[in-house]
C-alpha positions in Angstrom: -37.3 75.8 95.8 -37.4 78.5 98.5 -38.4 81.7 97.9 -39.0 83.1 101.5 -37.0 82.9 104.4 -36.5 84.9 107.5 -32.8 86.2 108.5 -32.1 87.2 112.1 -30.7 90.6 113.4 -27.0 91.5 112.9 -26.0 91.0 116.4 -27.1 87.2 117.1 -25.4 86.7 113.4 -22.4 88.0 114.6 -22.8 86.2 118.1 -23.9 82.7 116.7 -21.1 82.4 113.9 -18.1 84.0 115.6 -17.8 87.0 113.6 -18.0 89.2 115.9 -15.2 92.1 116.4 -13.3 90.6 113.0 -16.6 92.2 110.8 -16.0 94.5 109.2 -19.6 94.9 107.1 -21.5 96.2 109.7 -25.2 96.1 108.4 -28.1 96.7 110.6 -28.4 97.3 114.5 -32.5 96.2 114.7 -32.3 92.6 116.1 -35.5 92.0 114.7 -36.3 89.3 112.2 -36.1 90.3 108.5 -38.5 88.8 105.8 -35.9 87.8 102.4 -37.9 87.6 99.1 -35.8 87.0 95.5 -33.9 89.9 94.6 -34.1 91.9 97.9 -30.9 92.6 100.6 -29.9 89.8 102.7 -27.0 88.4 105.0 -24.3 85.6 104.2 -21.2 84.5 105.7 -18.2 83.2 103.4 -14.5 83.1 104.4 -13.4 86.4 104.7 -11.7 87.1 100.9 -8.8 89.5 102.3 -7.9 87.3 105.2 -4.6 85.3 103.9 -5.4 82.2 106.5 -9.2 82.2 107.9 -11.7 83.9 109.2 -15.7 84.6 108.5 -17.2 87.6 107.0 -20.8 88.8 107.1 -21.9 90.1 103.9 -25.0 91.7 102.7 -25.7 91.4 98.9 -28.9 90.1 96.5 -30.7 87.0 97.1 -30.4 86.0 93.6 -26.7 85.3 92.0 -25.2 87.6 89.7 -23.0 85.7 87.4 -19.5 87.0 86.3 -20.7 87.3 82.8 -23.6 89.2 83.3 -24.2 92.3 81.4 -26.1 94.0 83.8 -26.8 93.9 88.0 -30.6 93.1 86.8 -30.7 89.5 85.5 -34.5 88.5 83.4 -33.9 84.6 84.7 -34.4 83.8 88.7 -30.8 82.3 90.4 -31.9 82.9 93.9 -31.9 79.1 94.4 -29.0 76.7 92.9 -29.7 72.8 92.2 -26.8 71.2 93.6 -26.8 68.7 91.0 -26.2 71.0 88.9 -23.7 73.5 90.2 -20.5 72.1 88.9 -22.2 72.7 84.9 -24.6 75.4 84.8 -23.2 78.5 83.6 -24.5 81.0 86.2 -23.5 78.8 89.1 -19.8 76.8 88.0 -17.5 79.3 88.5 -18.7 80.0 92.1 -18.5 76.4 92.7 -15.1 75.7 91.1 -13.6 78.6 93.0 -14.6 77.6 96.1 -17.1 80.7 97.0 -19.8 79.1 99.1 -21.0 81.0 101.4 -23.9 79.8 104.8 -27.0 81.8 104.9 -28.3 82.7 108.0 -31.9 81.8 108.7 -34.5 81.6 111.8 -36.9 80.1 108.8 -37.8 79.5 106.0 -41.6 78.9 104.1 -43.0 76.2 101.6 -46.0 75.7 100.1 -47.8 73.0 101.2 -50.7 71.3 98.2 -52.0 68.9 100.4 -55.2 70.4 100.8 -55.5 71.1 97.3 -54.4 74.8 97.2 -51.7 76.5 99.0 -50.9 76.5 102.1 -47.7 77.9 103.7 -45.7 75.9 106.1 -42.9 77.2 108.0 -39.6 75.6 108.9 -37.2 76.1 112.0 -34.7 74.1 113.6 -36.2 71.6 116.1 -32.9 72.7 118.5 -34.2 76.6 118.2 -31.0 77.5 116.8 -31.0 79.1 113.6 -30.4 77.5 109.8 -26.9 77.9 108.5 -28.3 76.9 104.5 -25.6 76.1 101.9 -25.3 78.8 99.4 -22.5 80.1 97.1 -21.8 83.8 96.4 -20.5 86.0 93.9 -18.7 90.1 93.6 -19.7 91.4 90.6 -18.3 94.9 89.2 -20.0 97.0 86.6 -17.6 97.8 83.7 -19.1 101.1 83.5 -19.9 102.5 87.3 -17.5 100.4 88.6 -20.1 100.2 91.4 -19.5 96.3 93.4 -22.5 94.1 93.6 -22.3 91.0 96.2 -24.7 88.5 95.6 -25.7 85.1 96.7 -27.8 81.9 95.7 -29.1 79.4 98.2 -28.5 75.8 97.2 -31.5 73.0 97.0 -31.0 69.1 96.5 -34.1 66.4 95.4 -36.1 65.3 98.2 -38.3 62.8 96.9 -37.7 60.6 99.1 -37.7 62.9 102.2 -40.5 62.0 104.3 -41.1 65.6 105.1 -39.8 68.2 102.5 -41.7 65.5 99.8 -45.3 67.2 101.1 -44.0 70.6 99.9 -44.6 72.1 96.9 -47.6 71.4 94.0 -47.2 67.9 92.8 -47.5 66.9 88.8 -50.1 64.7 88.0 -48.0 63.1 85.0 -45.2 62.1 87.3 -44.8 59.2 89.6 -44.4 60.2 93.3 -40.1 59.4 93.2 -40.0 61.6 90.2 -41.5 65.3 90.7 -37.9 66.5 91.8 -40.0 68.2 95.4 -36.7 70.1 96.2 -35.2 71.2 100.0 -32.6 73.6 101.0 -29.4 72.2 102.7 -28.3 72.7 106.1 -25.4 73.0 106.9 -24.3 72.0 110.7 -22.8 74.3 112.5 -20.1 71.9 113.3 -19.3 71.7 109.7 -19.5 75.4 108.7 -15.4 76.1 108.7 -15.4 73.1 106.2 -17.9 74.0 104.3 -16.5 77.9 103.7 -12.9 76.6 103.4 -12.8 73.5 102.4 -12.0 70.9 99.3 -14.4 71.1 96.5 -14.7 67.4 96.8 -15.1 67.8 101.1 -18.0 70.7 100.5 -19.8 67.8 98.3 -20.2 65.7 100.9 -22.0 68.3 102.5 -24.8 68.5 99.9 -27.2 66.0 101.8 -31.0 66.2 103.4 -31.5 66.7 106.7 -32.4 64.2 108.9 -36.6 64.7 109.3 -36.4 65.3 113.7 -34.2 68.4 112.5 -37.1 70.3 111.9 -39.8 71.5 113.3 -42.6 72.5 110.8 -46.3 73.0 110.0 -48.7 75.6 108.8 -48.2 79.6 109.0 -50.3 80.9 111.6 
């Protein structure tokens, strides 16, 4: 699971994904890096929803999904990060997924803890190419019934890695279970090449997306 992750200024957002001119959600003019917790303000790009044939947005919502259902804009259960295998059943997440609203997430990095050592020590991740992360997420618009106040939000998707030779170090191991079995989890990249099909695409194409990274795609080790 990832629970930190750096998101880089508006401008090379706009610049690296296209959006350029066409945004109309301008956000922030400091180009400087911004630290993303659970719950706090954060970029995503989805296909533009009032665009009748294609274009990206940039979007600025809550790290942490709010599902159509939900009662209230404040939710007492954590849906910042989605378990793929799980999308297409669990309540907070299957709608998204059914209705196509995935969305890429804009990262320079991202952290994990790393147990190795015996307690925790914080690894960071970034792209080996020094390009930034586009990671597979989904979104959702919620509306309060009462304000009628319009909350984006957005949940960054994770698949098993126990077999991943480096996103298998991350994360506190259980003792009870055998190596192949803790479910260690990494986030998804998305290649830029494949961004347009992920956003737009079938829900059977967008699962063919939901795969590890190749290990010389990052470049990782311990926070200074």
């Amino acid at each position: 699971m990832c629970n930190r992750y750096y998101a880089p200024g508006e401008r090379e957002i706009e610049e690296f994904w296209n959006i350029g001119s066409k945004n109309p959600n301008r956000w922030w003019d400091d180009p400087r890096v911004l630290e993303i917790f659970p719950r706090g303000q954060g970029p995503f790009i989805r296909r533009a929803v009032d665009d009748p044939d294609y274009s990206r947005e940039l979007v600025v919502g809550q790290w942490a999904l709010i599902p159509p259902w939900a009662k209230s804009a404040t939710l007492p259960y954590s849906t910042n990060n989605a378990r793929s295998e799980e999308i297409a059943d669990k309540a907070a997440f299957k709608l998204a997924w059914a209705r196509g609203q995935r969305c890429v997430i804009p990262a320079t990095s991202f952290d994990e803890p790393n147990w190795e050592s015996g307690k925790n020590e914080w690894w960071r991740f970034r792209r080996a190419d020094g390009t930034p992360w586009s990671l597979a997420g989904l979104w959702n618009q919620w509306v309060d019934r009462e304000s009628g106040e319009v909350f984006e939000s957005y949940t960054m998707l994770t698949i098993n890695a126990d077999s991943h030779p480096l996103m298998r170090r991350m994360h506190k191991p259980d003792p009870k279970l055998a190596a192949d079995q803790q479910d260690k989890r990494s986030v998804i990249p998305i290649e830029q090449g494949d961004v347009d099909l992920w956003l737009a695409g079938t829900v059977e194409e967008a699962k063919q997306l939901l795969r590890l990274a190749p290990v010389d795609v990052f470049e990782a080790g311990p926070v200074a």
